[in-house]
Backbone as CSV, one residue per row, in Angstrom:
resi,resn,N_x,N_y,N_z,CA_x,CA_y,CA_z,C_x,C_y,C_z
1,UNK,79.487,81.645,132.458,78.963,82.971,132.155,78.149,82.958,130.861
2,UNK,78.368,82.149,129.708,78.112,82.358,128.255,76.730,81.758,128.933
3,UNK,76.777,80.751,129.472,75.006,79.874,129.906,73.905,81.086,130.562
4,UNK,74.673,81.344,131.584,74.115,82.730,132.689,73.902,83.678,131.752
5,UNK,74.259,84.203,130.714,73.839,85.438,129.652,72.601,84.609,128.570
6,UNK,72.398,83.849,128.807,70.991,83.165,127.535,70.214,82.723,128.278
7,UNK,70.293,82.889,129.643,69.089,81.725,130.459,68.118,83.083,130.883
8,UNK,67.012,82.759,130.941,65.656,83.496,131.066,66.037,84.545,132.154
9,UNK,66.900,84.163,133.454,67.033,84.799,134.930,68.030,86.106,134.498
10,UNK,68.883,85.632,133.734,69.515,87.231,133.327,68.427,87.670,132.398
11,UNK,67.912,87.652,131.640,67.061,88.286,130.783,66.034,89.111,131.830
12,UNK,65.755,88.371,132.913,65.066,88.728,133.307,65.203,90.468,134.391
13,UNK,66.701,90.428,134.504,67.138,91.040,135.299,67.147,92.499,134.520
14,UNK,67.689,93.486,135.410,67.544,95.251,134.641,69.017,94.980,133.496
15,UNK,68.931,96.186,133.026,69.845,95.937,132.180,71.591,96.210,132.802
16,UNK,72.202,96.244,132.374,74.211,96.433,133.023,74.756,97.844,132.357
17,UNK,75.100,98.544,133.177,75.886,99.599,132.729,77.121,99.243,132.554
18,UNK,77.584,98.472,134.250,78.977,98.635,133.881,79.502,97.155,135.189
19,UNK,80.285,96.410,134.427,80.991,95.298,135.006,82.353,95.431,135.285
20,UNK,83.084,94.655,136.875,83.716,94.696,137.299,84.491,93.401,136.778
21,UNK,85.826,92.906,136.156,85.523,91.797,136.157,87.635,91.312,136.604
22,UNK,88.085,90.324,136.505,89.091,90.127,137.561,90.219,90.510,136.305
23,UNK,91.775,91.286,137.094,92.273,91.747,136.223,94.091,91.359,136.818
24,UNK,95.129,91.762,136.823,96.216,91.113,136.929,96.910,92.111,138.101
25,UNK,97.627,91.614,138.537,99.192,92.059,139.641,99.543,92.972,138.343
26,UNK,100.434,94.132,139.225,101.346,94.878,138.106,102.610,94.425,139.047
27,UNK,103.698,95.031,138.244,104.900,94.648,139.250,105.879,95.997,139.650
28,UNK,104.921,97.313,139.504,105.356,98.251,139.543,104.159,99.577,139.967
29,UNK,103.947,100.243,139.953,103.089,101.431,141.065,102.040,102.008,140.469
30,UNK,101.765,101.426,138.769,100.975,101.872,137.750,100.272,100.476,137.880
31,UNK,98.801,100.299,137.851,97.571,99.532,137.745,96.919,99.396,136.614
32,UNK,96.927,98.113,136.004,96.351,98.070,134.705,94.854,97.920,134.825
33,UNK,94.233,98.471,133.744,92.968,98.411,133.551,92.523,97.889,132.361
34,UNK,91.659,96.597,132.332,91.394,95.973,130.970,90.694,96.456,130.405
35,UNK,90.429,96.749,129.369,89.407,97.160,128.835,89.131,96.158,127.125
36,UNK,89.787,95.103,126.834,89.997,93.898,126.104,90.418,93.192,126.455
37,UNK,90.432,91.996,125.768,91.125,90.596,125.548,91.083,90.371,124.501
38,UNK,91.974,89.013,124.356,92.534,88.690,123.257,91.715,87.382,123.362
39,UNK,90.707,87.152,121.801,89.864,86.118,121.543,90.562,84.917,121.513
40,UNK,90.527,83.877,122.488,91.060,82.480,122.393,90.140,81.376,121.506
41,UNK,91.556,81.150,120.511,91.051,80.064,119.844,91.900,78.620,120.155
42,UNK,91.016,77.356,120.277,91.811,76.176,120.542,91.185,75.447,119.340
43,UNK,92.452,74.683,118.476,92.509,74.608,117.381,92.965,73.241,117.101
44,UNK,92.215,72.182,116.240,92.872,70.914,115.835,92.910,71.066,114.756
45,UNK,94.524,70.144,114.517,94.702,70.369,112.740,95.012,68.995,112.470
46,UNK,94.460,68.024,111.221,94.581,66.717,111.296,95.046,66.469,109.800
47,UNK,96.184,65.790,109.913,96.576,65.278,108.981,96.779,64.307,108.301
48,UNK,96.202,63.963,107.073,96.149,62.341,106.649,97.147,62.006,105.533
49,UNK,97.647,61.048,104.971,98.617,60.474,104.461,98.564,59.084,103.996
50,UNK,99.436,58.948,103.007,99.412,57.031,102.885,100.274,56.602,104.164
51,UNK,99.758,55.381,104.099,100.254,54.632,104.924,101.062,52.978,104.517
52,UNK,101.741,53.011,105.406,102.911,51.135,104.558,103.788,50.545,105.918
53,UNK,104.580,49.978,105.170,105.255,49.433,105.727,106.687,50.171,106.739
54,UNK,107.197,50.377,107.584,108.564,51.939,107.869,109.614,51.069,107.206
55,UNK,109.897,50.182,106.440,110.734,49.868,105.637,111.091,50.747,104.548
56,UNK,110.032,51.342,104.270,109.999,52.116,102.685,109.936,53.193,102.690
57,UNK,110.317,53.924,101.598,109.989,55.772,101.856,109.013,55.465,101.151
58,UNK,107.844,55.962,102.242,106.303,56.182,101.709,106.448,57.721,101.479
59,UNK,105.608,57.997,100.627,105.680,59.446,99.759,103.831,60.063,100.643
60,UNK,104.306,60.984,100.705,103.047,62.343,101.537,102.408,61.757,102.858
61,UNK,103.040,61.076,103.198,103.163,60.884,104.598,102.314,61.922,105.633
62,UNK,101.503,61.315,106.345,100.639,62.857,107.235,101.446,63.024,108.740
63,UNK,102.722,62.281,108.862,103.695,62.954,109.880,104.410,63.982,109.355
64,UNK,104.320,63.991,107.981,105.992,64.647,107.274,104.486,66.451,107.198
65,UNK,103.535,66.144,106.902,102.645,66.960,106.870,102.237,67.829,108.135
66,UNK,101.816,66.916,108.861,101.697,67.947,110.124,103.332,68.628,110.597
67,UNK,104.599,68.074,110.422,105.433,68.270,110.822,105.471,69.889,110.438
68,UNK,105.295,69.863,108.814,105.717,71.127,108.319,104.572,72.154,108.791
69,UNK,103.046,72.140,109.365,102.135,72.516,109.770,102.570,73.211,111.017
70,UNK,103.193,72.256,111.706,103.283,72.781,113.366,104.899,73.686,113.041
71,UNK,105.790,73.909,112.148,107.033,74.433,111.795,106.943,75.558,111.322
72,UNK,105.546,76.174,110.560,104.819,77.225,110.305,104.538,77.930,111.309
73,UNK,103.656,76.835,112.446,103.181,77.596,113.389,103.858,78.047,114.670
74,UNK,105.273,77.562,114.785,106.372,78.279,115.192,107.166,79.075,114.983
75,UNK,106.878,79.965,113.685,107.284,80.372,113.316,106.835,82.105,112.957
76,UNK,105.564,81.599,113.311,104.847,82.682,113.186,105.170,83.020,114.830
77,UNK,104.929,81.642,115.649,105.197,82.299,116.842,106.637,82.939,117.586
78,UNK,107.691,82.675,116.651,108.623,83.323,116.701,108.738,84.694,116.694
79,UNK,108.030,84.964,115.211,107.524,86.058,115.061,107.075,87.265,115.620
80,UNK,106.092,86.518,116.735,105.301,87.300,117.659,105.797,87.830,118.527
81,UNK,106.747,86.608,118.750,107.995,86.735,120.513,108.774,88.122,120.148
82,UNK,109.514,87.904,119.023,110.130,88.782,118.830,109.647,90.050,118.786
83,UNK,108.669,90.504,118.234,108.024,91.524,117.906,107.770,92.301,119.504
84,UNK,107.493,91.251,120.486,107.149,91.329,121.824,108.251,92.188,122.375
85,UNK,109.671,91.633,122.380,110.915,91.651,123.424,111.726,92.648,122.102
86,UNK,111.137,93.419,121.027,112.071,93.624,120.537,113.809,93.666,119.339
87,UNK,113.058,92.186,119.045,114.072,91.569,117.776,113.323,90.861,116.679
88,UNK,113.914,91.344,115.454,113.002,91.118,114.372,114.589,90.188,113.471
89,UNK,113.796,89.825,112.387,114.157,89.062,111.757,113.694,89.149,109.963
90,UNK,114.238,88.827,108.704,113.661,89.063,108.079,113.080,87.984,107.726
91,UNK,113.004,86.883,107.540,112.837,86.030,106.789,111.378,84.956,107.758
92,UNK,110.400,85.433,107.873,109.417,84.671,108.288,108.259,84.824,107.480
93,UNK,107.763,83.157,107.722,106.169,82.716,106.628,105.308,83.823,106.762
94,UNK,105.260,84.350,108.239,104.063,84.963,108.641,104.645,86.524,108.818
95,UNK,105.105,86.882,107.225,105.849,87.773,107.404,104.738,89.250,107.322
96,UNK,103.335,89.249,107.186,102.314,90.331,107.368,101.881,90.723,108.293
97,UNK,101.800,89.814,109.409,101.494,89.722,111.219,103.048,90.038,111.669
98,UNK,103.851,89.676,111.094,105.386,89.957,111.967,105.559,91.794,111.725
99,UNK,105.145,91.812,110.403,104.875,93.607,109.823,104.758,94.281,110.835
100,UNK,103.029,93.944,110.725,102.441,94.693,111.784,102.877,94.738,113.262
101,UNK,103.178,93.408,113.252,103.599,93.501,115.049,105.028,94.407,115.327
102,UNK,105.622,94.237,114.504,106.762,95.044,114.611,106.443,97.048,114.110
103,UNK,105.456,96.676,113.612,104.785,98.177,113.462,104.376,99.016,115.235
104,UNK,103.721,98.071,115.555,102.996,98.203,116.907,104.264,98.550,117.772
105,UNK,105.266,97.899,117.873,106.441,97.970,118.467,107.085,99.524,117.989
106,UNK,107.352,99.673,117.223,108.095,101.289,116.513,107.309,102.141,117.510
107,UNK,105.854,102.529,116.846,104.910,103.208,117.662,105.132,103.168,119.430
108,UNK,104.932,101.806,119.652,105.240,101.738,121.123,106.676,102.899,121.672
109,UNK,107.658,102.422,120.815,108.948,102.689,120.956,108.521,104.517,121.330
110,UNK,108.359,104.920,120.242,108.052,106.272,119.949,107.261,106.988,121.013
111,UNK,106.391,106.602,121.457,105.252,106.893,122.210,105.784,106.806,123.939
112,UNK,107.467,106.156,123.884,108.305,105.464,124.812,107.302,104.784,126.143
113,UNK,106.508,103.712,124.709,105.149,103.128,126.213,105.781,101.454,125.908
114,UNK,105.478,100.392,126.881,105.755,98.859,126.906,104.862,98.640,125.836
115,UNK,105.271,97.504,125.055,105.031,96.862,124.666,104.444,95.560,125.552
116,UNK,102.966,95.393,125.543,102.583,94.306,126.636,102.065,92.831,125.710
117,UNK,102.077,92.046,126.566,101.272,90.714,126.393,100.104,90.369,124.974
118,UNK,99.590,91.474,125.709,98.416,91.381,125.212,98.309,92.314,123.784
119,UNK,99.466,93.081,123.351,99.766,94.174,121.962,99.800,92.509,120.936
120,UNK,100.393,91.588,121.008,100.769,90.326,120.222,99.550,89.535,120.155
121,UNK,99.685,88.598,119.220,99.111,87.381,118.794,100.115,86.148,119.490
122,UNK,99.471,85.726,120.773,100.396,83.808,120.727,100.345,82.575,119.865
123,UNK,100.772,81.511,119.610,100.329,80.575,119.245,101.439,79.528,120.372
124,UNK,100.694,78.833,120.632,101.683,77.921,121.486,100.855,76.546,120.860
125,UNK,101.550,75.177,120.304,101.349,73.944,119.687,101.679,72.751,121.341
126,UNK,100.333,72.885,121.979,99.913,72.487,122.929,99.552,70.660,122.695
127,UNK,99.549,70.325,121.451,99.408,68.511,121.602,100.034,67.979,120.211
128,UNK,100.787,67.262,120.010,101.018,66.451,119.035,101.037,64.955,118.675
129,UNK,100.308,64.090,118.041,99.974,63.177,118.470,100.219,62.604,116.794
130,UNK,100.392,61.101,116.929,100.915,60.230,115.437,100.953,58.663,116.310
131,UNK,100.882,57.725,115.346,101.280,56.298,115.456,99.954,55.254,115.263
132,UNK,100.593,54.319,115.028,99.023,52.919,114.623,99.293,52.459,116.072
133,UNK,98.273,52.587,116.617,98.235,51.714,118.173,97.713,50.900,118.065
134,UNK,98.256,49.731,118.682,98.479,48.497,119.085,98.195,48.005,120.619
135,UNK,96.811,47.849,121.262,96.506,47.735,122.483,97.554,49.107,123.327
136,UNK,98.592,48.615,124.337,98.749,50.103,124.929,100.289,50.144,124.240
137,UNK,100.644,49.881,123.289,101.863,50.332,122.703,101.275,50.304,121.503
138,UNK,103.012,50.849,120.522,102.625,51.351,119.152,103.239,50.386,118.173
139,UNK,102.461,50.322,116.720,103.323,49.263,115.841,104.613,50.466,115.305
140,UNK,105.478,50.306,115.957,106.527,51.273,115.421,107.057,50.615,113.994
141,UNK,106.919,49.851,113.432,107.266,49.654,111.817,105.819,49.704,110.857
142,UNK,104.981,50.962,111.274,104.001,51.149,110.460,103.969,52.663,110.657
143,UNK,103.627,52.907,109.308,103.958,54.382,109.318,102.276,55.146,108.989
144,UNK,102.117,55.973,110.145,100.447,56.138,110.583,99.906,56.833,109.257
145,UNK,98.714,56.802,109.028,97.928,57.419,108.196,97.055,58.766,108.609
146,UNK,97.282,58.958,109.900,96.609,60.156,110.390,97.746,60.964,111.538
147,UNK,97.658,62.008,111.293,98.768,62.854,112.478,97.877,64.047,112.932
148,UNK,97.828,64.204,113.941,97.246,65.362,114.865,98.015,66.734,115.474
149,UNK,98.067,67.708,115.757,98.519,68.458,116.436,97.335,69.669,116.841
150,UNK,97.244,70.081,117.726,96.577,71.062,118.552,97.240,72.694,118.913
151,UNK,96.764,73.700,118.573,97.423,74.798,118.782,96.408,75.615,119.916
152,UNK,97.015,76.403,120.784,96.544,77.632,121.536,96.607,78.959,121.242
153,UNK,95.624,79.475,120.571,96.115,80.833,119.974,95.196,82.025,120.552
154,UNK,96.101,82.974,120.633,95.314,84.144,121.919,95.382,85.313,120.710
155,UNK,94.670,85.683,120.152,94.411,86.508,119.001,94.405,88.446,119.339
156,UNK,95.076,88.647,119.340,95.442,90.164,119.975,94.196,91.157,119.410
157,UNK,93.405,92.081,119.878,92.605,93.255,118.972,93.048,93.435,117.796
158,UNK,94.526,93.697,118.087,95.178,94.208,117.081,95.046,93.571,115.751
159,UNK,94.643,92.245,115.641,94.718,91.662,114.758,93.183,91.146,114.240
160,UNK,92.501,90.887,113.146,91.492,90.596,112.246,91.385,89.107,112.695
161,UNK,90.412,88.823,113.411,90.661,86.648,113.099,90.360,86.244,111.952
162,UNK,89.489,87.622,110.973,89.438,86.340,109.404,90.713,86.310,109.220
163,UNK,91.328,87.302,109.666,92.879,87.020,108.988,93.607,85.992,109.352
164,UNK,93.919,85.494,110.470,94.193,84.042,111.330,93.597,83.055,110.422
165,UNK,92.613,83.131,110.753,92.118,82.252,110.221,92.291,81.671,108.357
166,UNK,92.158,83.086,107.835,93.107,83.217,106.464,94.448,82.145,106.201
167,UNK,94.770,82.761,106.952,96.555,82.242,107.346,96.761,80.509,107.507
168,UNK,95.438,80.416,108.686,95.440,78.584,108.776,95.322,77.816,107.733
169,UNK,94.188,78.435,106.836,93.483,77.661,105.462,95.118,77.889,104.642
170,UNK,95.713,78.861,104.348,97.402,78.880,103.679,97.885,77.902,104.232
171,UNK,98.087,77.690,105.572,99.372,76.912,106.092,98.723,75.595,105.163
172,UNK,97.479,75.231,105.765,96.830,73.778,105.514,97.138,73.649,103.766
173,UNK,96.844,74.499,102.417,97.124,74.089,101.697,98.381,74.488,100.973
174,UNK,99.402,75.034,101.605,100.473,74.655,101.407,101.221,73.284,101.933
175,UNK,100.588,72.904,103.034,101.331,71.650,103.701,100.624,70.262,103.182
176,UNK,99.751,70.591,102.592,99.244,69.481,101.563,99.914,69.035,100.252
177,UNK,100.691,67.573,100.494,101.221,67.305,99.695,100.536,66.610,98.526
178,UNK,99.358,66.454,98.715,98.584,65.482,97.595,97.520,65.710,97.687
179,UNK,96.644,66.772,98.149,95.358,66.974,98.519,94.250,66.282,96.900
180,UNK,94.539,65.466,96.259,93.616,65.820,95.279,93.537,63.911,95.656
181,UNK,94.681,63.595,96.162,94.529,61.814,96.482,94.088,61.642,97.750
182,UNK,93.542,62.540,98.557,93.803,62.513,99.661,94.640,62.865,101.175
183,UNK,95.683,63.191,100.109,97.013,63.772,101.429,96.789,64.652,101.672
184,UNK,96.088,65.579,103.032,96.079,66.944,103.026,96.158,67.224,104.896
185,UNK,96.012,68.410,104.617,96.086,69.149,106.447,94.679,69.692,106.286
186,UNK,93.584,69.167,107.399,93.004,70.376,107.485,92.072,70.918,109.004
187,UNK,91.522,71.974,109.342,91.823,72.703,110.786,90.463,72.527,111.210
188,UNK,89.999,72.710,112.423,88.930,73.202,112.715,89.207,73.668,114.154
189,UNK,87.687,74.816,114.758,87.991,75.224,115.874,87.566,74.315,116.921
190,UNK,87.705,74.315,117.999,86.986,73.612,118.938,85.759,74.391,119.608
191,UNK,84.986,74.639,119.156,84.062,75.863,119.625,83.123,75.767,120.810
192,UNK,83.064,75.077,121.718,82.336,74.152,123.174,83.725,74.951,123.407
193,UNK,85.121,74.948,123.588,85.806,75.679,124.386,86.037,77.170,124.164
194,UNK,85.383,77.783,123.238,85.907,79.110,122.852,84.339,79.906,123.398
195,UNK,83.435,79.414,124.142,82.062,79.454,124.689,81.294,79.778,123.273
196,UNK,81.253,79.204,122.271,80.081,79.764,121.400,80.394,79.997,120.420
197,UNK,81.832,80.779,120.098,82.204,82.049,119.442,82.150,81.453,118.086
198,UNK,81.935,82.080,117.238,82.150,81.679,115.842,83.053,81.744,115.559
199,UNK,83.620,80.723,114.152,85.002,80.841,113.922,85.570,81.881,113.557
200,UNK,85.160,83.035,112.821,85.515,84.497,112.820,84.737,85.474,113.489
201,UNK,84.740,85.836,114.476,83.842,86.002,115.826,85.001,87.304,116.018
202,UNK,84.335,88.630,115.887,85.399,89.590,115.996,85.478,89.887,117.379
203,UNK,86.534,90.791,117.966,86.922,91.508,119.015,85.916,92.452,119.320
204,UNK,85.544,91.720,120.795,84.062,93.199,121.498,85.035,93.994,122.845
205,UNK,85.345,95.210,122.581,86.251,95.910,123.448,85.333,96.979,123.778
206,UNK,85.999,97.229,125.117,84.725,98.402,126.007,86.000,99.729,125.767
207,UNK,85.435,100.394,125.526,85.921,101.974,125.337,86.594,102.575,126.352
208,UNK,88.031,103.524,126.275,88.288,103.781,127.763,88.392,105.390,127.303
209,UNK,87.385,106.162,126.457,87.501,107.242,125.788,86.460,107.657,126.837
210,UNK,86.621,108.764,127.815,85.084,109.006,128.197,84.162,109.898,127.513
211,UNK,84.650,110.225,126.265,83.364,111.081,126.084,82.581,109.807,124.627
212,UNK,82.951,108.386,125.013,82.484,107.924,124.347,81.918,106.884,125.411
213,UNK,82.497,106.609,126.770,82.490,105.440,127.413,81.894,106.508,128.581
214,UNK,81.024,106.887,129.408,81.052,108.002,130.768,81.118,107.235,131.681
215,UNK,81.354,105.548,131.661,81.680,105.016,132.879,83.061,104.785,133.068
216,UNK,83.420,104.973,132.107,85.241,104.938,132.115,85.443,105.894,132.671
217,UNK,84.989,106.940,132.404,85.296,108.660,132.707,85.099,108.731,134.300
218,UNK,84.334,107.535,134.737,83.702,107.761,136.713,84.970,107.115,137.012
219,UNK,85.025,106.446,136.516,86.376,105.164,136.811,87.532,105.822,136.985
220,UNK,87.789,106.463,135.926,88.873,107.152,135.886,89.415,108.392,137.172
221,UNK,88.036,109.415,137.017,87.764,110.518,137.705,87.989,109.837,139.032
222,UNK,87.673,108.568,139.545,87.973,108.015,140.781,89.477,107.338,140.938
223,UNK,89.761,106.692,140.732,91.276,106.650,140.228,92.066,108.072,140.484
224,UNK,91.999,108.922,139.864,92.876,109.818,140.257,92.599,110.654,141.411
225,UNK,91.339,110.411,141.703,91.123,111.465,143.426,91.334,110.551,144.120
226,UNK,91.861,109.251,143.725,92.836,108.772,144.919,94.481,108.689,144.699
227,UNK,94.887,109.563,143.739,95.881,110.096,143.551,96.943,108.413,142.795
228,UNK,95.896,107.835,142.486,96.403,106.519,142.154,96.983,105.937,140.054
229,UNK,97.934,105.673,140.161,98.339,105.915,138.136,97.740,104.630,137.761
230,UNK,97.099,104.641,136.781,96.484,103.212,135.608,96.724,103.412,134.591
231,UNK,96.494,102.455,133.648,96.491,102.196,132.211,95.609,101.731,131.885
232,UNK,95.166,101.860,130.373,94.417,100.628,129.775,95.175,99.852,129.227
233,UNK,95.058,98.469,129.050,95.361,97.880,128.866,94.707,96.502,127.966
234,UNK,95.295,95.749,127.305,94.609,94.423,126.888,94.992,93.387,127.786
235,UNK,93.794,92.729,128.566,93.986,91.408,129.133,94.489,90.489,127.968
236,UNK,95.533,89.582,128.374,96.368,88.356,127.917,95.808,86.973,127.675
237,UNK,95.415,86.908,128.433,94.212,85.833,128.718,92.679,85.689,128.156
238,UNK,91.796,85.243,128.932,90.751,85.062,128.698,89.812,85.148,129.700
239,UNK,88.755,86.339,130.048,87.603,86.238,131.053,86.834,86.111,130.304
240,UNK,86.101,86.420,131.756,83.953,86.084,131.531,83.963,87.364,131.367
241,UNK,84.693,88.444,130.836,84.102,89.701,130.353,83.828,89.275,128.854
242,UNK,84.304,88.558,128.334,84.167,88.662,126.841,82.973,88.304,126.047
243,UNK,82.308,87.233,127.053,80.914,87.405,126.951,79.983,88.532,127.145
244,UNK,80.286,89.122,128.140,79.680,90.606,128.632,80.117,91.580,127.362
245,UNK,81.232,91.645,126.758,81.634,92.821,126.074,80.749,92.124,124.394
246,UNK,80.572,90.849,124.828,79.856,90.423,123.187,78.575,90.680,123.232
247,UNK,77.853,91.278,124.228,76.529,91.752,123.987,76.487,93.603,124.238
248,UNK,77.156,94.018,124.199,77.450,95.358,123.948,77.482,95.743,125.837
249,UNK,78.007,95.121,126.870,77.864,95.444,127.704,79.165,95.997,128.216
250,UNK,79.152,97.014,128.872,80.482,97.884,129.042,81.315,96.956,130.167
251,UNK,82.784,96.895,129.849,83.238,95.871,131.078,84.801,95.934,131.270
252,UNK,85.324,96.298,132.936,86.469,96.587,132.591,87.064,95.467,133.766
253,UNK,88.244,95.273,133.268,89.570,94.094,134.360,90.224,94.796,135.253
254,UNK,89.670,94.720,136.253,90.618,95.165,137.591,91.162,94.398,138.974
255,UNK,92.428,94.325,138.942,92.491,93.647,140.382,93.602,94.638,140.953
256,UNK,93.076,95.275,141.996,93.706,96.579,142.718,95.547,95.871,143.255
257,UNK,96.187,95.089,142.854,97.465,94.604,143.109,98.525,95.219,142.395
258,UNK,99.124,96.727,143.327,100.480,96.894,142.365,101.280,96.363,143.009
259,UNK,102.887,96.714,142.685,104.306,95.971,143.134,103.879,94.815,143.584
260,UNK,103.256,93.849,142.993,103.381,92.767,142.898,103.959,92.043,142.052
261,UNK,104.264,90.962,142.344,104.745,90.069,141.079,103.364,88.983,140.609
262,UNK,103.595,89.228,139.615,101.881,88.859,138.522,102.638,86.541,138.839
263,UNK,101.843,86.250,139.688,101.884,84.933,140.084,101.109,83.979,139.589
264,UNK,99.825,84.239,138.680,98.443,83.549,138.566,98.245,82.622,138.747
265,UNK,97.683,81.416,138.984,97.733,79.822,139.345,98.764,79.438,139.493
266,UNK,100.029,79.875,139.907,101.482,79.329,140.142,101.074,78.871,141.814
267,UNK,102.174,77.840,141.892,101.871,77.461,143.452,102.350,78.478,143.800
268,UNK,101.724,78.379,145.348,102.207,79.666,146.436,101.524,80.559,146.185
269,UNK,100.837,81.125,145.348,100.789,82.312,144.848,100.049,83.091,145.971
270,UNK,99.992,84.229,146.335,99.777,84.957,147.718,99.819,86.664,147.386
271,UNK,99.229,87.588,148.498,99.555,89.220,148.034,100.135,89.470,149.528
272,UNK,100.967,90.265,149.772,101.753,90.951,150.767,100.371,91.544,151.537
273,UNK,100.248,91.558,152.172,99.022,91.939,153.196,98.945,93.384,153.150
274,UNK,99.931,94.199,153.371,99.443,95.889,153.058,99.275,95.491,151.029
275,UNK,99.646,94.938,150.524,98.727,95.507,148.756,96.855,94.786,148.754
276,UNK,96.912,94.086,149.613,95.344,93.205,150.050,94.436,94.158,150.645
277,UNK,95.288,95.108,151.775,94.517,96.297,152.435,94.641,97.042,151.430
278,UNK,95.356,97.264,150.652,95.382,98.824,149.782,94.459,98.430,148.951
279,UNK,93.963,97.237,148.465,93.403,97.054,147.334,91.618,96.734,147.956
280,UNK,91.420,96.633,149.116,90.189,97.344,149.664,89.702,98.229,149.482
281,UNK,90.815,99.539,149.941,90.600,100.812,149.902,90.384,101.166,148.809
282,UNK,90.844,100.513,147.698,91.076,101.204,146.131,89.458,100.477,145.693
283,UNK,88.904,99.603,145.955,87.505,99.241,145.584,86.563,100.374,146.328
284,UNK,86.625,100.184,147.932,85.992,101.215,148.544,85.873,102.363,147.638
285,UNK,86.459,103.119,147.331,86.605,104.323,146.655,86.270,104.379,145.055
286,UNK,86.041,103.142,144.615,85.791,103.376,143.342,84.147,103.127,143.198
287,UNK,83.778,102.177,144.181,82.004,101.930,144.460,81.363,102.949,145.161
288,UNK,82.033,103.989,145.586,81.340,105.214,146.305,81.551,106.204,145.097
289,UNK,82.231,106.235,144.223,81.809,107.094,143.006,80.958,106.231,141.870
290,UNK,81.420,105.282,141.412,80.663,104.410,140.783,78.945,104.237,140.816
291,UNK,78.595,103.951,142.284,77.495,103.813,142.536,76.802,105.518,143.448
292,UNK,77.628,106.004,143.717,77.174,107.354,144.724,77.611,108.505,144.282
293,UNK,78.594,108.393,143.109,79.191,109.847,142.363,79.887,110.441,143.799
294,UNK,80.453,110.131,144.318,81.227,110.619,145.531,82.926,110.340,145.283
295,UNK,83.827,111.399,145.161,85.213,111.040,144.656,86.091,111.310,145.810
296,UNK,86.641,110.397,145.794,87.776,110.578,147.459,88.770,111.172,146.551
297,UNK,89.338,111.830,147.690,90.301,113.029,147.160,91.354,112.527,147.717
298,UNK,92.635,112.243,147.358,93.677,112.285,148.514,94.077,110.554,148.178
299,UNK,94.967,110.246,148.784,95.453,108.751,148.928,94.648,107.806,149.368
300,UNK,94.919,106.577,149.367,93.704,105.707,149.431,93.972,104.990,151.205
């Protein structure tokens, strides 16, 4: 999609009011509607160290470094979990994001609405890697000079990425035990997987206000003359809307699947054949107001 939005043939095309783009199973009779995501960042953090003999206690070691790097970053993701399901804690690094997230949660509470997926910040520490290799094994009595680990982080609206990003540059020079000899942690994004985005590349969210958004307002107005309940919602994940929403183009996540169970690339994964027909009908009816201003009245 990021290629298809810079190549001459979309340029060439009229301009977009409004995009359809793929959205999740609910597991209950209310239909979510995206109207965000949460900016994915994939993240290497590399750590260097002296290196010797494993006879000896070598001092700033870049295993003992990344160790405490990736112990941060569980911690924050503790943080998050909790904040998610409900249980807090006092004593965490990432105790300004745990704040807030547990702020978001009160409100939720109050407002007596879920707390979803997509209200949080993830971090999941997706690769960890260390050792002096030695053709296809390791010299296990040498203690490596470089340590790796990789994080997955799904960055909620809710949250600032300079601030993330803030936070990484902390972890990195706190977990630097010698940065002035050399011993240090330090991060970068992988940006070929994040399509483009800059490393502080803010949140582009489409409006579900209609007297600010009037295609939300058709959307909506159709939706309920089929007597049908939605939400907005933040996608969890990551689409090809986020390209669309980064050029100011209006764009919402829908996949007409309620009482389902949310399956996504899991094997098997399948829809009960009446929510496949219902979720016809529920497009039918939203492209005849959408495109024809025509609102079905009544059940779908």
């Amino acid at each position: 999609m990021a290629a298809f939005l810079s190549s001459q043939l979309y340029k060439s095309l009229p301009g977009i009011a409004l995009a359809l783009d793929e959205g999740l199973a609910t597991t209950n009779d209310t239909y979510s509607v995206f109207y965000g995501e949460r900016l994915p960042w994939w993240v290497n953090v590399t750590a260097t160290g002296n290196t010797g003999h494993g006879s000896r206690f070598i001092e700033h070691t870049a295993v003992e470094q990344i160790v405490d790097m990736a112990n941060k970053a569980l911690a924050f993701r503790k943080g998050q979990r909790d904040a998610l399901h409900g249980t807090f804690h006092a004593d965490h690094s990432n105790c300004s994001h745990v704040i807030a997230a547990k702020k978001r949660r009160l409100n939720k509470d109050a407002q007596q609405s879920e707390m979803k997926l997509g209200d949080v910040t993830t971090l999941n520490l997706t690769m960890i890697q260390a050792g002096v290799q030695v053709g296809d094994t390791y010299a296990y009595n040498c203690v490596p000079p470089i340590a790796k680990c990789a994080f997955d982080i799904r960055i909620s609206p809710h949250d600032d990425p300079s601030s993330i990003g803030t936070m990484l540059d902390m972890w990195c020079q706190e977990c630097s035990s010698d940065a002035e000899n050399g011993c240090k942690v330090e991060w970068n994004m992988i940006d070929e997987q994040t399509g483009g985005l800059t490393r502080y590349g803010k949140h582009a969210l489409t409006s579900y206000d209609a007297k600010v958004n009037p295609w939300y307002g058709v959307f909506a107005l159709a939706m309920e003359g089929m007597s049908l309940k939605f939400e907005p919602e933040v996608f969890p994940a990551a689409t090809d809307s986020r390209f669309l929403r980064a050029l100011g183009i209006r764009a919402l996540g829908f996949s007409p699947m309620r009482n389902t169970e949310i399956m996504l690339h899991e094997d098997d994964e399948y829809l009960e054949e009446e929510v496949f027909l219902e979720g016809i009908s529920v497009y039918v009816g939203l492209r005849l107001s959408v495109y024809c201003g025509v609102v079905i009245i009544g059940g779908v």
